[in-house]
C-alpha positions as CSV (number, residue, x, y, z in Angstrom):
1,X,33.8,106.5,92.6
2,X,37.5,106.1,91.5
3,X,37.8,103.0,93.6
4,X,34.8,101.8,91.0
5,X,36.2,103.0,87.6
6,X,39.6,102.0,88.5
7,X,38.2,98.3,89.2
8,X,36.1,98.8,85.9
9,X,38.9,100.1,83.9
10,X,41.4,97.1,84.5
11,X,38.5,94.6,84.4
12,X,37.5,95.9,80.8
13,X,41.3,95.5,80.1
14,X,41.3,91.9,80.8
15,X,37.8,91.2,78.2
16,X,39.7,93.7,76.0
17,X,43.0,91.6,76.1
18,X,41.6,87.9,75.6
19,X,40.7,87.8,72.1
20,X,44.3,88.7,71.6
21,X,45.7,86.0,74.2
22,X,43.7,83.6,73.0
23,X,45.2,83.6,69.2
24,X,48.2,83.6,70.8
25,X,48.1,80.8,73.4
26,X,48.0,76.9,71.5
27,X,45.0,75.4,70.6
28,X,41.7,76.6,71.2
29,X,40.8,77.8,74.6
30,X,37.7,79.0,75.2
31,X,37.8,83.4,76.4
32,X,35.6,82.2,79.4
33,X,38.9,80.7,80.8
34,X,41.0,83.9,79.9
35,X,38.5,86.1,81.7
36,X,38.0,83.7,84.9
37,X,42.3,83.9,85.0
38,X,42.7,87.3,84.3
39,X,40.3,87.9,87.1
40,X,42.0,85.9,89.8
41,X,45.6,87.8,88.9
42,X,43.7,91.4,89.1
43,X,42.0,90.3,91.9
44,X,42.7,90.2,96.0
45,X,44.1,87.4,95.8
46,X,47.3,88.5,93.1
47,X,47.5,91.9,92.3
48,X,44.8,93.7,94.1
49,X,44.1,96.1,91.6
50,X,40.2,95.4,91.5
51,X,37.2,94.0,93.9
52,X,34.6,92.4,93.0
53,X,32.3,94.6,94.9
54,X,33.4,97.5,92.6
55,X,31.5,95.6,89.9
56,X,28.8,93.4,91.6
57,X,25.8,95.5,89.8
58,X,27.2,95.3,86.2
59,X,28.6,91.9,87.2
60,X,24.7,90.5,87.9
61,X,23.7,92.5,85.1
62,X,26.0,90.1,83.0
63,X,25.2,87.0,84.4
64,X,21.5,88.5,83.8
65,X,22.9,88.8,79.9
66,X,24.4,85.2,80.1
67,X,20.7,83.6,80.8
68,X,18.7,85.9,79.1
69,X,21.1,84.6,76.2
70,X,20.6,81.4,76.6
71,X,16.3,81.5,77.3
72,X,15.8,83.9,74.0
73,X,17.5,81.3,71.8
74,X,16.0,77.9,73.6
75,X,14.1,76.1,70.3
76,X,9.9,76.8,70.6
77,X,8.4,74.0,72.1
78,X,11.9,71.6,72.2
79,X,11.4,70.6,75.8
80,X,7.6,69.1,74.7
81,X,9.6,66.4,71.9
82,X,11.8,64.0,72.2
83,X,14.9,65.9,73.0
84,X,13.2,68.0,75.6
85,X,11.8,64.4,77.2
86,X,15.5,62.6,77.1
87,X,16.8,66.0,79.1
88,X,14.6,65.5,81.8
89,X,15.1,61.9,82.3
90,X,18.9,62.5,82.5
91,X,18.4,65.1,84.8
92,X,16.4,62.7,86.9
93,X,18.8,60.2,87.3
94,X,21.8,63.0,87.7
95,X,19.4,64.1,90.6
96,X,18.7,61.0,92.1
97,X,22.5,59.5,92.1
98,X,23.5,62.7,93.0
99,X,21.3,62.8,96.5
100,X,22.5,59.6,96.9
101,X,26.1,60.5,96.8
102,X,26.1,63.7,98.6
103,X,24.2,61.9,101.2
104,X,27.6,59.8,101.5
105,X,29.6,62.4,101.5
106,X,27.8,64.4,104.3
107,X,27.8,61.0,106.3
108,X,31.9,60.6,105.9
109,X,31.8,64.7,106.7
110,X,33.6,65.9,103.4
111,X,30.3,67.9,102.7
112,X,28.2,70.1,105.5
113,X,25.6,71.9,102.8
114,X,23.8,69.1,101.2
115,X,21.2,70.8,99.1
116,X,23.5,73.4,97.5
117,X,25.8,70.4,96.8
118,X,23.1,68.0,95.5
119,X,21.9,70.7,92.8
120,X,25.3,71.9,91.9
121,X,26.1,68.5,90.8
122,X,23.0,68.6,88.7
123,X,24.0,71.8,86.7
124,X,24.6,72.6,83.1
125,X,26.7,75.7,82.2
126,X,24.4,76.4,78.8
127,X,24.8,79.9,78.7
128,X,28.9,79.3,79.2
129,X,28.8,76.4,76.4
130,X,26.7,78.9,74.0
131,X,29.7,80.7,72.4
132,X,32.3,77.5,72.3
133,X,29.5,75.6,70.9
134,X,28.9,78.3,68.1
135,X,32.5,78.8,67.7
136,X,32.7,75.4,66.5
137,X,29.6,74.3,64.4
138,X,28.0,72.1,67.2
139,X,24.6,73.5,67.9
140,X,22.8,73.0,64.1
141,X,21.3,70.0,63.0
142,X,19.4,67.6,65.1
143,X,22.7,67.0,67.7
144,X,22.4,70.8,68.9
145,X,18.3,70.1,69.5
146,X,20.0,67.6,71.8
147,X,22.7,69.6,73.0
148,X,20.2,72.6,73.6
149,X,17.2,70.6,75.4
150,X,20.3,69.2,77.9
151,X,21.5,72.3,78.9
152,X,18.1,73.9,79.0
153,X,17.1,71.3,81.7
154,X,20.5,71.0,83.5
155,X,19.8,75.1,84.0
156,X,16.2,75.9,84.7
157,X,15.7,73.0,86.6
158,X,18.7,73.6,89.3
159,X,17.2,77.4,89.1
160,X,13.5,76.4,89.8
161,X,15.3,74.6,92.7
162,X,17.5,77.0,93.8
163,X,14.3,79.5,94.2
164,X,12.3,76.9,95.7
165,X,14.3,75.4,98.5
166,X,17.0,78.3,98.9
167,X,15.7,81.4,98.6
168,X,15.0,83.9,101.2
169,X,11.2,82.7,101.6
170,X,9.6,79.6,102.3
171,X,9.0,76.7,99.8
172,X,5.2,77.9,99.2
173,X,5.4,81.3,99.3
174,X,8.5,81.2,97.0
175,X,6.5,79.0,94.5
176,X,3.8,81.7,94.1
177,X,6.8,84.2,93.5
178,X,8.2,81.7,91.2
179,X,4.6,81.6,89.4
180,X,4.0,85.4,89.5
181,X,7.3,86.3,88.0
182,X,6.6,83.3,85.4
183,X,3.2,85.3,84.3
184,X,4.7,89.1,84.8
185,X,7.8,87.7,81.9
186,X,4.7,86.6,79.7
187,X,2.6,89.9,80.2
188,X,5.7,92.3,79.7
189,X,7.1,90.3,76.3
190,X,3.5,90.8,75.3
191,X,3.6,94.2,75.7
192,X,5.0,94.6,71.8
193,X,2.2,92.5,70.3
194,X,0.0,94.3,71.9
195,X,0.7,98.1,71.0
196,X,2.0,96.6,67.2
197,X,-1.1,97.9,65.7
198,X,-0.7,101.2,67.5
199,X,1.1,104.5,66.6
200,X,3.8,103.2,69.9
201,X,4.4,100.2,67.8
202,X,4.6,102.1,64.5
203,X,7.5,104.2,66.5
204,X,9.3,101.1,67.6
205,X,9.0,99.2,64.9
206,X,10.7,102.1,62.6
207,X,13.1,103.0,65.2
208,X,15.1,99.6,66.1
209,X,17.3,100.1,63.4
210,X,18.1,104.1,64.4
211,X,20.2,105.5,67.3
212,X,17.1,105.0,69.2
213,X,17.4,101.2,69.0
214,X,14.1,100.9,71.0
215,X,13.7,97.0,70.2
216,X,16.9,96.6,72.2
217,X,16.2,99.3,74.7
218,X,13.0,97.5,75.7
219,X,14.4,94.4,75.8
220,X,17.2,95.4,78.6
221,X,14.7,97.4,80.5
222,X,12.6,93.5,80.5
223,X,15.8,92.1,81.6
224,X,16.9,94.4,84.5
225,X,12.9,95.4,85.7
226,X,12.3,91.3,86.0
227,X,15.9,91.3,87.8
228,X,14.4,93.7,90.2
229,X,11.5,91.8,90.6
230,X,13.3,88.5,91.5
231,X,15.8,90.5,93.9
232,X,12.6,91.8,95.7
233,X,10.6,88.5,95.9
234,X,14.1,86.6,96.8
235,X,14.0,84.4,94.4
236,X,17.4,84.0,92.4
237,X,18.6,86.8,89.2
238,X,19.3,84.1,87.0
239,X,15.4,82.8,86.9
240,X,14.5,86.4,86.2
241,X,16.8,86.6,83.6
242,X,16.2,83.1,81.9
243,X,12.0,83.8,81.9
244,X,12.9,87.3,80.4
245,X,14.5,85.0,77.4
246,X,12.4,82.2,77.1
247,X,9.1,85.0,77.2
248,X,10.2,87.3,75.0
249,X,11.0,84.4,72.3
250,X,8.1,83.0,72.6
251,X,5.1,86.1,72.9
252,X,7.1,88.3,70.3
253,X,5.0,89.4,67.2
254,X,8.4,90.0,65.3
255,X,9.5,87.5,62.1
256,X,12.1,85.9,62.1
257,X,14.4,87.6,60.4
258,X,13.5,90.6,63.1
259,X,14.5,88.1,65.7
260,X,18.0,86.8,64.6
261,X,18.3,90.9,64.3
262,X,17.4,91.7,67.7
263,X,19.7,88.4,68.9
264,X,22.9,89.8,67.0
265,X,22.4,93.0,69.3
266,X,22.0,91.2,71.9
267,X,24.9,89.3,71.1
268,X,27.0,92.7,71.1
269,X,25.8,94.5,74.1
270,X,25.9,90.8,76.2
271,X,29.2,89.3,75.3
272,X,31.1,93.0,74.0
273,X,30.9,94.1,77.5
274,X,28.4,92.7,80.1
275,X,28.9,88.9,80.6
276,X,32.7,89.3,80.3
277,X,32.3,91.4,83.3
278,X,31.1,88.6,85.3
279,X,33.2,86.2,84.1
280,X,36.4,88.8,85.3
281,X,34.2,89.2,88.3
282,X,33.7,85.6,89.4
283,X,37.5,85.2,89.0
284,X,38.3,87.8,91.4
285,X,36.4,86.2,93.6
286,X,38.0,82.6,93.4
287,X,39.5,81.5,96.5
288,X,42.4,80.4,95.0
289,X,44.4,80.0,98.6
290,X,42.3,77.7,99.7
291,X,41.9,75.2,96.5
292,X,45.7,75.5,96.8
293,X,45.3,74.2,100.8
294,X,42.8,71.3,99.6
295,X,43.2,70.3,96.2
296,X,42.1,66.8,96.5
297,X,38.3,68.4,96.8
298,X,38.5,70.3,93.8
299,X,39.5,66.9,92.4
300,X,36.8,65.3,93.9
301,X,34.3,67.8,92.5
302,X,35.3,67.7,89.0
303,X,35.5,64.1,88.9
304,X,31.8,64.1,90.7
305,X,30.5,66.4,88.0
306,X,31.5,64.4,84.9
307,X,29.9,61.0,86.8
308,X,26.7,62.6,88.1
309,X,25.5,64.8,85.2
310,X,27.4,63.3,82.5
311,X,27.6,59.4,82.7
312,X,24.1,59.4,82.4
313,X,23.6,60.4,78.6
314,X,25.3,57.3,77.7
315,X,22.9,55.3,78.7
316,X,19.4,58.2,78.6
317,X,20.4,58.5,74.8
318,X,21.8,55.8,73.6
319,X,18.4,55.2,71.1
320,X,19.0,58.6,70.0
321,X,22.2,59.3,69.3
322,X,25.8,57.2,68.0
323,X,28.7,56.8,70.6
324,X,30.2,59.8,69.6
325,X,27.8,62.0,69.9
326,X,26.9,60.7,72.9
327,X,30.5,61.3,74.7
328,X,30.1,64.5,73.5
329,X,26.7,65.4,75.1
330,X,28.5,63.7,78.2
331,X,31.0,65.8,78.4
332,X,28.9,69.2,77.5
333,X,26.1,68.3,79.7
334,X,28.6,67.9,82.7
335,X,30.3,71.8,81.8
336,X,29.3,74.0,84.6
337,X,30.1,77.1,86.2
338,X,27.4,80.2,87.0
339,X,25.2,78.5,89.0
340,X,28.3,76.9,90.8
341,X,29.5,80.4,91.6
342,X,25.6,81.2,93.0
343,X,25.3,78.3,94.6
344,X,28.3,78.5,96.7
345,X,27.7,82.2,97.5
346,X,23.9,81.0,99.0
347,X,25.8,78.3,101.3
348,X,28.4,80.6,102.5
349,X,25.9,83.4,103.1
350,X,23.5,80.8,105.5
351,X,26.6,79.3,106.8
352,X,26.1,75.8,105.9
353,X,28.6,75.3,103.1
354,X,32.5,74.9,104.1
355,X,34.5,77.9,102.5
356,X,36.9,75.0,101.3
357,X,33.9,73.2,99.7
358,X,32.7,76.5,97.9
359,X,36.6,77.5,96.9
360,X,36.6,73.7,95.5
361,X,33.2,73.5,93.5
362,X,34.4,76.9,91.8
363,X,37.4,75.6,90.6
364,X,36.0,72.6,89.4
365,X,33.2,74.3,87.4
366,X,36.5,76.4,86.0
367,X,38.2,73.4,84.8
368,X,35.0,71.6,83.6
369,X,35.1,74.7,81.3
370,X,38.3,74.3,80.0
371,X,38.6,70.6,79.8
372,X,35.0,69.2,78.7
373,X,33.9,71.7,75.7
374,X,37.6,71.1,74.5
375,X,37.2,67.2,74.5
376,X,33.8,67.5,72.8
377,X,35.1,69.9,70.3
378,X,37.8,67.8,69.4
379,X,35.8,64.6,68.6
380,X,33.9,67.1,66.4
381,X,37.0,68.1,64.8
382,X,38.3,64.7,64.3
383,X,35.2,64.1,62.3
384,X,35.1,67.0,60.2
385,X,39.0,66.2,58.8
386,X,37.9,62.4,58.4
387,X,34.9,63.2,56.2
388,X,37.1,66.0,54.5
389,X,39.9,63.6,53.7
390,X,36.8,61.2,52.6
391,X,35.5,63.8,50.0
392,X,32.7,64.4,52.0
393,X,31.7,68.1,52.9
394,X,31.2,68.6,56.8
395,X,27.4,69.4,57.4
């Protein structure tokens, strides 16, 4: 038990601390990257003052957080229009050059776990981008439909894959698992609509504003029973956790105004003290020896990821969108990270992914995190001073 609160003491310390290093460091890096370094120098591999193991349950309950996050604020019915149809043929061809690629790589031996590789090449880090992008005034208007439907896609899908082809069961059996914890999201964010009309709801209703906050309380016991769930059937957390979001969105009885509530709560418990612990967490548990033995893969990697899942929205959305716009959503779309950090921890645990290759995929999803949002955010900033020094109020 002290081994455990020490380790959840100092990681605490680090989300505490990087508010505070961030206004102090140049420019604007994103607290993702402060809590991925601060977790590498409290980890094993600097100062040893923490394990990851000490905080793997709150850690996945984070990640949970994270996906949940990013499901519960995914548009109604975006992936049905056009946005949601350009996503998906991005995807496609991110998925297609990617097999093709990994398929040379495994030939030349660089790569030993294809599938993990092909899909982690095909990922989008929307629940990581969903603070940098509100941060700076990208997701409103009809570019954040785009931005949104991308990152949607470059998530679920990768996650519907991950349960599919990885999990602990076989492709069919994990499909009905898939579909089964699919309808039990549904039936449990239904629950609510159901009982409104009844003296329960009366109760909860009155009492999500009170120190009873039940709207909240039910909402995290969704989140950690379909966790369970998905643990037991094998499937991945993060699909748990993403249905939790998208079902509760969409089968709520609340208004609006009741939503955007419940979200700002959200908002608090998730990113005041549960997805920073994963973030902390993933960086103790960054092989940082080995990217420093082979830093030509991590290089490799990161490259890999900006040409497979990014190159192709210059061309997917080129009707759609201007240039700009359209560099940005490359470099956003190509941002990943979490399911990086799963999908490497699958290969190791069946043996087919080289730890070098798993140490090197990390690091790259850390740097797409701290290089691409900044480049897109910056051609968003350059606009906003040019229509300012025009006269022109940025939208």
């Amino acid at each position: 038990m002290t081994d455990q609160l020490q380790a959840l003491f100092v990681v605490t310390l680090v989300a505490a601390l990087a508010p505070l290093v961030v206004a102090i460091l140049p420019g604007r890096v994103p607290q993702v990257i402060v809590f991925l370094v601060g977790g590498v120098i409290i980890g094993p591999e600097v100062l040893d003052l923490a394990a990851p193991s000490n905080v793997e349950l709150l850690a996945t309950v984070g990640l949970g957080m994270l996906f949940l996050l990013a499901g519960y604020e995914l548009p109604p019915l975006l992936l049905r229009q056009r946005p949601g149809k350009l996503a998906l043929g991005a995807c496609g061809i991110s998925l297609t050059i990617s097999v093709v690629v990994v398929g040379a790589l495994e030939m030349l031996g660089f790569v030993r776990a294809f599938v993990p590789v092909a899909l982690a090449l095909t990922t989008t880090a929307l629940g990581t981008l969903l603070p940098i992008l509100r941060d700076n005034h990208m997701l409103g208007g009809r570019f954040g439909e785009y931005v949104f439907a991308s990152g949607a896609v470059g998530e679920l899908g990768p996650v519907l894959a991950i349960s599919l082809f990885l999990g602990a069961n076989g492709s069919w059996v994990s499909a009905l698992a898939i579909a089964a914890v699919t309808g039990l999201a549904w039936l449990l964010a239904k629950i609510p609509l159901v009982l409104s009309s009844t003296r329960v709801g009366r109760i909860v209703g009155r009492s999500q504003n009170e120190t009873s906050q039940s709207a909240l309380r039910w909402t995290l016991t969704l989140l950690v029973g379909l966790l369970l769930v998905t643990e037991t059937f094998g499937l991945d957390a993060v699909l748990g956790a993403f249905l939790a979001g998208v079902a509760l969105r969409q089968s709520s009885s609340m208004p609006e105004a009741q939503h955007e509530q419940l979200l700002h709560k959200l908002d608090a418990v998730g990113y005041g003290f549960f997805i920073p612990l994963f973030f902390v967490a993933s960086g103790m548990g960054l092989d940082i020896v080995s990217i420093a033995e082979n830093p030509m893969r991590l290089v490799v990697f990161f490259v890999l990821l900006l040409a497979v899942r990014g190159l192709p929205a210059l061309l997917v959305y080129r009707s759609a969108l201007p240039m700009r716009q359209r560099v940005q959503l490359m470099f956003l779309s190509a941002t990943a990270l979490p399911l990086l950090v799963a999908l490497t921890q699958i290969g190791l645990a069946n043996g087919t992914m080289l730890p070098e290759n798993a140490a090197a995929l990390v690091g790259a999803g850390v740097l797409s995190v701290a290089v691409f949002p900044n480049v897109a955010a910056l051609l968003q900033r350059s606009v906003e001073v040019d229509a300012t020094a025009d006269g022109v109020r940025p939208v």
